[in-house]
FITOR-975261 format. One record per residue (C-alpha): x, y, z negated; residue in one letter; residue number from 1. Coordinates in Angstrom, 2 decimals. Layout:
{{X,Y,Z},'A',NUM}
...
This chain:
{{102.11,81.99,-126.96},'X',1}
{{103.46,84.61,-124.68},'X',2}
{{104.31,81.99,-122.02},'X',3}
{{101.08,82.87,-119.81},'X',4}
{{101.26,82.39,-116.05},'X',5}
{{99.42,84.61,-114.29},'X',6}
{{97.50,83.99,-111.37},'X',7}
{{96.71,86.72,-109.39},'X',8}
{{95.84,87.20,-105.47},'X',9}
{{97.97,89.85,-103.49},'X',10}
{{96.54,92.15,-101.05},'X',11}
{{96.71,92.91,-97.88},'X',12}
{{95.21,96.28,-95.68},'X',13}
{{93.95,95.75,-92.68},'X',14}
{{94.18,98.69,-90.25},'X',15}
{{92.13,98.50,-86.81},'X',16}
{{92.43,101.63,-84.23},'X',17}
{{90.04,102.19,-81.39},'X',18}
{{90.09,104.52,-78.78},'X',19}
{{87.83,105.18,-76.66},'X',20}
{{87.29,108.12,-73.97},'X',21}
{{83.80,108.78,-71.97},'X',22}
{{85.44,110.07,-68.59},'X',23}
{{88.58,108.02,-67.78},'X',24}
{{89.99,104.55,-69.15},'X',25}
{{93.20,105.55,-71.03},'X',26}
{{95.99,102.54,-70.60},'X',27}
{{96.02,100.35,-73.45},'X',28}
{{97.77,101.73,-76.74},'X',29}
{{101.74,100.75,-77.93},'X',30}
{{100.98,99.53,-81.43},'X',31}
{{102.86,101.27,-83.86},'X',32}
{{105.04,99.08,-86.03},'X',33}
{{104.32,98.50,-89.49},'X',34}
{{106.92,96.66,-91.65},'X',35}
{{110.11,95.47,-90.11},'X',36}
{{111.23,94.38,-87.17},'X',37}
{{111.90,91.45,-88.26},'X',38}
{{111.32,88.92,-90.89},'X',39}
{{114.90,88.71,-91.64},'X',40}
{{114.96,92.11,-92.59},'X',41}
{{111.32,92.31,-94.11},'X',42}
{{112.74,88.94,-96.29},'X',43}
{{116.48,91.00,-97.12},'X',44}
{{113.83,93.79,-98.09},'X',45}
{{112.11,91.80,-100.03},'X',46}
{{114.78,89.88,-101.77},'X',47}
{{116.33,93.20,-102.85},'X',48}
{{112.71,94.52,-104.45},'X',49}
{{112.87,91.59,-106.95},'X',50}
{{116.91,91.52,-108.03},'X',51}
{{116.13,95.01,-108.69},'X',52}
{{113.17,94.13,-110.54},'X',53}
{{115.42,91.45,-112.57},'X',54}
{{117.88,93.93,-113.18},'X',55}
{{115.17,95.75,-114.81},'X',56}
{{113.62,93.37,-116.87},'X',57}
{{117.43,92.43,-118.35},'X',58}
{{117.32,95.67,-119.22},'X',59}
{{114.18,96.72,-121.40},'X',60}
{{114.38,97.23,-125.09},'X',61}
{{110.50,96.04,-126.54},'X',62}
{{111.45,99.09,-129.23},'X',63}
{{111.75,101.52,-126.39},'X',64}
{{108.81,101.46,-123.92},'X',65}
{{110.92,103.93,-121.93},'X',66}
{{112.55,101.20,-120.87},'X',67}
{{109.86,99.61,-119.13},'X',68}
{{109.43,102.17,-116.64},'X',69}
{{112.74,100.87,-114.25},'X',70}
{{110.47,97.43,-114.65},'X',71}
{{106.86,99.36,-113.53},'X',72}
{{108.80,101.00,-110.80},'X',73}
{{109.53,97.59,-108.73},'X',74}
{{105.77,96.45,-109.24},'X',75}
{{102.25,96.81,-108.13},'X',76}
{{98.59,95.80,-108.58},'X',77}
{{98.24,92.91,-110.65},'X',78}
{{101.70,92.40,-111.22},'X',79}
{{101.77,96.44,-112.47},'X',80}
{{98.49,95.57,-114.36},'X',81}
{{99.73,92.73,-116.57},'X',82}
{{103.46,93.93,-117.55},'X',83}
{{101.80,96.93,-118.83},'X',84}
{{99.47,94.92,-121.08},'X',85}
{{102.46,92.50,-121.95},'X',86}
{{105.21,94.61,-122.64},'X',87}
{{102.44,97.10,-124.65},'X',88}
{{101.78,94.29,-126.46},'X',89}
{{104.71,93.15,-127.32},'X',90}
{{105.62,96.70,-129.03},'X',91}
{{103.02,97.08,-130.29},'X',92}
{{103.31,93.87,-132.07},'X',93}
{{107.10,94.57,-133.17},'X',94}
{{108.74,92.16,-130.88},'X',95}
{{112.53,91.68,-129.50},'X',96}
{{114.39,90.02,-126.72},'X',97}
{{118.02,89.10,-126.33},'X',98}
{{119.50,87.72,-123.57},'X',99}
{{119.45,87.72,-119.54},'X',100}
{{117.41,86.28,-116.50},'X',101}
{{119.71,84.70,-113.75},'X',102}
{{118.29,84.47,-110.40},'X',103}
{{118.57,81.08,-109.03},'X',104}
{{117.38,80.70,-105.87},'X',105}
{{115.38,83.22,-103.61},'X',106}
{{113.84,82.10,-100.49},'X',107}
{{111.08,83.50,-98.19},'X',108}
{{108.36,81.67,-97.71},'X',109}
{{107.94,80.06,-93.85},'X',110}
{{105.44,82.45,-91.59},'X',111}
{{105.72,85.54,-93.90},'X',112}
{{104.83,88.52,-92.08},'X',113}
{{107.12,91.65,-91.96},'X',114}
{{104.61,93.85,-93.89},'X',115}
{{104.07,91.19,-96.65},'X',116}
{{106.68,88.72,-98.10},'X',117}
{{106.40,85.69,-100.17},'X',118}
{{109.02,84.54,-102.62},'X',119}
{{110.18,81.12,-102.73},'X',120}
{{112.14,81.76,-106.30},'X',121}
{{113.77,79.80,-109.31},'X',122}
{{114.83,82.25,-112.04},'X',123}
{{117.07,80.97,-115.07},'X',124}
{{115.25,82.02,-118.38},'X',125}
{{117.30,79.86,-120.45},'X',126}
{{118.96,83.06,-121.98},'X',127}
{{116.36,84.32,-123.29},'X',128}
{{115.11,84.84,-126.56},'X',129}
{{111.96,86.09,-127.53},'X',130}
{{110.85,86.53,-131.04},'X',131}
{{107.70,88.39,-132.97},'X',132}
{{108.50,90.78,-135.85},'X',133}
{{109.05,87.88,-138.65},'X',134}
{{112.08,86.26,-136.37},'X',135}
{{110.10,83.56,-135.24},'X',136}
{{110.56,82.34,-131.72},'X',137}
{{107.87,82.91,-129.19},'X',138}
{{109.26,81.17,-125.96},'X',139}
{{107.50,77.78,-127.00},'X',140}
{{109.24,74.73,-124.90},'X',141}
{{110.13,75.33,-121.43},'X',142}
{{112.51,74.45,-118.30},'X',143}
{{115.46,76.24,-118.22},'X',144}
{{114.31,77.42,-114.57},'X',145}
{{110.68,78.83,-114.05},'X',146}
{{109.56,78.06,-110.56},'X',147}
{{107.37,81.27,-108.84},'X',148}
{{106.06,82.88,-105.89},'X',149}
{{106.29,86.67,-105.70},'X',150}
{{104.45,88.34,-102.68},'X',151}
{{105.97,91.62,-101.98},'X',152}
{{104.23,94.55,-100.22},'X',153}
{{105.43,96.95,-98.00},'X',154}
{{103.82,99.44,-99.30},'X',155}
{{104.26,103.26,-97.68},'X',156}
{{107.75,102.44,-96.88},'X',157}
{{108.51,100.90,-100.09},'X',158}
{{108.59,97.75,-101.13},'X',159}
{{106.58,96.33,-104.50},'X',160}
{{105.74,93.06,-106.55},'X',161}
{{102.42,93.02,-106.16},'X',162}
{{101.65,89.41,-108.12},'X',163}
{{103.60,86.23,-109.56},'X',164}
{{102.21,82.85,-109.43},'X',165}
{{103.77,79.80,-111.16},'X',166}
{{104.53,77.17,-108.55},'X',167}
{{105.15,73.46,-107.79},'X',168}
{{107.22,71.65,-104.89},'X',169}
{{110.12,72.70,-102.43},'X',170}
{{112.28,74.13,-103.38},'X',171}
{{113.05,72.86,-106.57},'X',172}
{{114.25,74.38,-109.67},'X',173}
{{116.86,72.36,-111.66},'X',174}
{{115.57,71.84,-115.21},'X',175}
């Protein structure tokens, strides 16, 4: 059943700087910024890295892996690692989908930082239609909205989908 949730830890990098002279103390350091300034702009940042991603993913053609790329483009890590081995997959296997995502509801997670954001989303999936070579339906049973985090990197000035997880509580998704 391609309905598979996948688990995967995001990561973060750590930078420390020390400096240190032998003659004279130097006054402390101004820390460079990393990120935003703010989380309201690291979240709007964010936000816009996965519509574009769900723009993408209404828009690949399982016959035409070229049209996975706009979809690799938003992602990273483990989220990179596993729509390659999907989507792959489902070529290779003869596969089609019909039909739209809808975003729902997207909503940062409370204490994100501004380097590294977490989703709060509920996507409508009831659109779409999945089926294997013979016509048969691979969807299985499911809500009509999926409930998942996303963390998004900042990543070298650009922002990435670096894993999914499926996810329970507040907010909700209507089903």
């Amino acid at each position: 059943m391609i309905r598979e949730r996948r688990f995967a830890a995001g990561a973060a990098l750590v930078l420390a700087l020390t400096l240190t002279t032998a003659c004279t103390p130097s006054p402390a350091p101004t820390p460079t910024p990393t990120g935003f300034a703010s989380e309201e702009k690291a979240f709007a940042a964010a936000e816009a890295t996965y519509r574009a991603y769900v723009d993408a993913t209404n828009g690949i053609r399982l016959s035409d892996p070229e049209t996975f790329e706009p979809v690799y483009a938003e992602l990273t890590g483990d989220a990179l690692s596993a729509a390659k081995k999907s989507f792959t997959q489902m070529h290779a296997d003869g596969w089609t989908v019909a039909g739209e995502s809808r975003i729902a509801l997207v909503k940062p997670q409370r204490g994100t930082a501004t380097d590294t954001v977490e989703l709060l989303i509920c996507v409508d999936v009831s659109d779409i239609r999945l089926t294997d070579e013979a016509g048969v339906s691979q969807v299985g049973d499911r809500p009509k909205e999926q409930s998942l985090m996303a963390v998004v990197l900042n990543e070298d000035n650009s922002w990435l989908i670096s894993s999914f997880a499926g996810r329970e509580g507040e907010p909700l998704c209507t089903q």
